[in-house]
C-alpha positions as CSV (number, residue, x, y, z in Angstrom):
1,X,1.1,14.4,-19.6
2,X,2.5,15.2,-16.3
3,X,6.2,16.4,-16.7
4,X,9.0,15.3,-14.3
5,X,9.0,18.0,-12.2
6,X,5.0,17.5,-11.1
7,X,5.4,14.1,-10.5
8,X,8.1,14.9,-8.5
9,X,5.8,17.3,-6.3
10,X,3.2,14.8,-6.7
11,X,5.4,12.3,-4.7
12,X,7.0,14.6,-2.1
13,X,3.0,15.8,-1.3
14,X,2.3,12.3,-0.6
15,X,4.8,11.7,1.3
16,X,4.6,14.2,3.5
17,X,0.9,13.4,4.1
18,X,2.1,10.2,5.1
19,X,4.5,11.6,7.7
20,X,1.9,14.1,9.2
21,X,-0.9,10.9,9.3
22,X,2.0,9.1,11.0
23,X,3.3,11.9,13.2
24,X,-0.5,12.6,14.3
25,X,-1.4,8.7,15.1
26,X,2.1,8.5,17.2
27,X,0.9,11.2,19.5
28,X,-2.7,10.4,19.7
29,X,-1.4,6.7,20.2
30,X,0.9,6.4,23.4
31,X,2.1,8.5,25.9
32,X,5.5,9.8,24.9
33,X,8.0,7.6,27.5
34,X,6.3,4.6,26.2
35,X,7.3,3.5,22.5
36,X,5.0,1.0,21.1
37,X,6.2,-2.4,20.2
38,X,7.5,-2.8,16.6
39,X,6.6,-6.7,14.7
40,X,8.0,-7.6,11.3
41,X,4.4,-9.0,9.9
42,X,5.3,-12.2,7.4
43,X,2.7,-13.9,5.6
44,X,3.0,-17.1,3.3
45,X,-0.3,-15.6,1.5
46,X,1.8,-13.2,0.2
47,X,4.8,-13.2,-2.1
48,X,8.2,-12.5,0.4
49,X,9.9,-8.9,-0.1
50,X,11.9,-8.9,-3.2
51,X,14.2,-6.8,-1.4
52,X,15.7,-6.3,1.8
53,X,12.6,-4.9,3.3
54,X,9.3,-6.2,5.5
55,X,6.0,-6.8,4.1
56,X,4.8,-5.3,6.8
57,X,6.0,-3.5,10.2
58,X,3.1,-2.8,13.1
59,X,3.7,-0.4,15.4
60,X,1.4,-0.5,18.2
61,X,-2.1,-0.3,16.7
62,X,-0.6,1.1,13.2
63,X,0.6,-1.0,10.5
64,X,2.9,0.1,7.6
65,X,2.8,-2.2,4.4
66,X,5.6,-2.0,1.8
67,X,4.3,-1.6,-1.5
68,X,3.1,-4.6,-3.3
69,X,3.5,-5.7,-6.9
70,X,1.0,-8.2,-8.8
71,X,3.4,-11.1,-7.8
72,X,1.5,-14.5,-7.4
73,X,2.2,-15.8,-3.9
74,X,1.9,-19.4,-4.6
75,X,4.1,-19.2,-8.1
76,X,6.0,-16.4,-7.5
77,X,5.0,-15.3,-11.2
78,X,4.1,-11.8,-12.0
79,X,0.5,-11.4,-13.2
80,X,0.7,-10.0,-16.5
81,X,-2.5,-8.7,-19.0
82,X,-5.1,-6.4,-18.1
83,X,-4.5,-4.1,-15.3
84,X,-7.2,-4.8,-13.5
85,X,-6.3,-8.5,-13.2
86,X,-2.9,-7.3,-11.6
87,X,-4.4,-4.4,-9.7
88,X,-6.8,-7.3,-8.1
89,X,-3.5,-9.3,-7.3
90,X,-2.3,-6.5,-5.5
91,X,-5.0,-6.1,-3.2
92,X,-5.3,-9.7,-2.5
93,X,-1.5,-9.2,-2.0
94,X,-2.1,-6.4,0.7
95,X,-5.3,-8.1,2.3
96,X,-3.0,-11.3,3.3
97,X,-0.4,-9.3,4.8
98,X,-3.4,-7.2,6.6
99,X,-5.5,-10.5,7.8
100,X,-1.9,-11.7,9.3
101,X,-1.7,-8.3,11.3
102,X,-5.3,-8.7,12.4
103,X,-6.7,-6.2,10.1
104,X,-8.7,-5.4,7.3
105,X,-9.7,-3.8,4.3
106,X,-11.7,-1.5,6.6
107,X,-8.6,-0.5,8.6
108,X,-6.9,1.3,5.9
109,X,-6.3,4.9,6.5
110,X,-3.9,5.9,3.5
111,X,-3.2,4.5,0.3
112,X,-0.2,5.1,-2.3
113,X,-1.0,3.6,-5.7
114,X,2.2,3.8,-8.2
115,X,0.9,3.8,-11.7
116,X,3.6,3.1,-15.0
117,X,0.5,4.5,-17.3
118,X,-2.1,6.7,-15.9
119,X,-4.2,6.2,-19.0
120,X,-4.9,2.8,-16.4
121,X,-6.3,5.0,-13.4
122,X,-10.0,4.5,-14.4
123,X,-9.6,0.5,-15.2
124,X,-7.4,0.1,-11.3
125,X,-10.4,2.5,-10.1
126,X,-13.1,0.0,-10.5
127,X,-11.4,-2.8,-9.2
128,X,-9.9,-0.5,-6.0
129,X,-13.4,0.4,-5.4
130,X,-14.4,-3.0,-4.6
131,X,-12.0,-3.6,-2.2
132,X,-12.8,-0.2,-0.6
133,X,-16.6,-0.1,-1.1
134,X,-17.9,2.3,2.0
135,X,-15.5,5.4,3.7
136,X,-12.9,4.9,1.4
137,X,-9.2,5.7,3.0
138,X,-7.0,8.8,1.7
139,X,-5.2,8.1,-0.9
140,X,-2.9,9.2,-3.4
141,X,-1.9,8.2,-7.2
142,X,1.2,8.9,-9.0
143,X,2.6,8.3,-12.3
144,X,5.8,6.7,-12.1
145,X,8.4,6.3,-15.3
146,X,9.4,2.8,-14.0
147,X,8.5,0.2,-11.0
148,X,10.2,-3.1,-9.7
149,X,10.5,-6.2,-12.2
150,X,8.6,-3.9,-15.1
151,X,5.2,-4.6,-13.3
152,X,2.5,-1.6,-14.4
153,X,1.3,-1.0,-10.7
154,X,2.9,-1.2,-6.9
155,X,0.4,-0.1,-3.9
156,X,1.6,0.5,-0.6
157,X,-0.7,0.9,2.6
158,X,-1.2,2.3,6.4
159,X,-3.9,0.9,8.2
160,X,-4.9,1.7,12.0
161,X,-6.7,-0.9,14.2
162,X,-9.4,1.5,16.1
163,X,-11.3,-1.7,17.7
């Protein structure tokens, strides 16, 4: 069992990996007197924020999806039962909000998975490798004590449109 303290590290390494992938992108992206174009992205396809937050912000060619819980966009339920049905309602979550930004799953440069049990990381590993079949983005996968509305996993996403 990972105490607090590691998990803590755990978190603060990803995010900082997230910052340098972000900080690297911006300057191989535009010159620096031209600031790309921030969107809100929106998507019916997938449930609305449940917070006072985006789905999705694109910046230029980068896009910077909030993390997504196994919410049912067209009940507004939360999935429930085996993890890997709600791990699969995740990523159907993230590839609406990704299609509406003009992206895919092959887009995907980085990848935060928060897990409430990490005795699930095998089970959401077979159904995250069908969604990422071939060149698999970086990714990340932490162990959380608690996540929005009790769910068991929340995924956030950066993708890059290279063409």
């Amino acid at each position: 069992m990972v105490d607090r303290t590691m998990k803590k590290r755990i978190a603060m390494i990803c995010g900082l990996s997230r910052v340098a992938l972000v900080v690297t992108m911006g300057c191989l992206q535009s010159p620096p007197h031209e600031p790309p174009p921030k969107a809100v992205i929106a998507t019916n396809a997938a449930p609305n924020a449940i917070g006072p937050y985006s789905q999705a912000i694109k910046v230029g060619d980068m896009l910077f999806c909030s993390g997504q819980i196994p919410i049912n966009p067209e009940t507004g339920d939360i999935v429930r039962g085996p993890i890997e049905a709600q791990t699969r309602q995740v990523l159907d979550n993230l590839g609406a909000v990704l299609t509406e930004a003009g992206m895919d799953y092959t887009d995907v440069v980085s990848v935060s998975v928060f897990i409430a049990d990490m005795d699930n990381f095998n089970r959401i590993n077979q159904v995250y490798a069908e969604y990422f079949m071939e060149r698999p983005p970086a990714r990340c996968a932490v162990e959380v004590s608690r996540l929005p509305k009790d769910v068991e996993i929340e995924i956030s996403i950066i993708a890059v449109k290279t063409q």
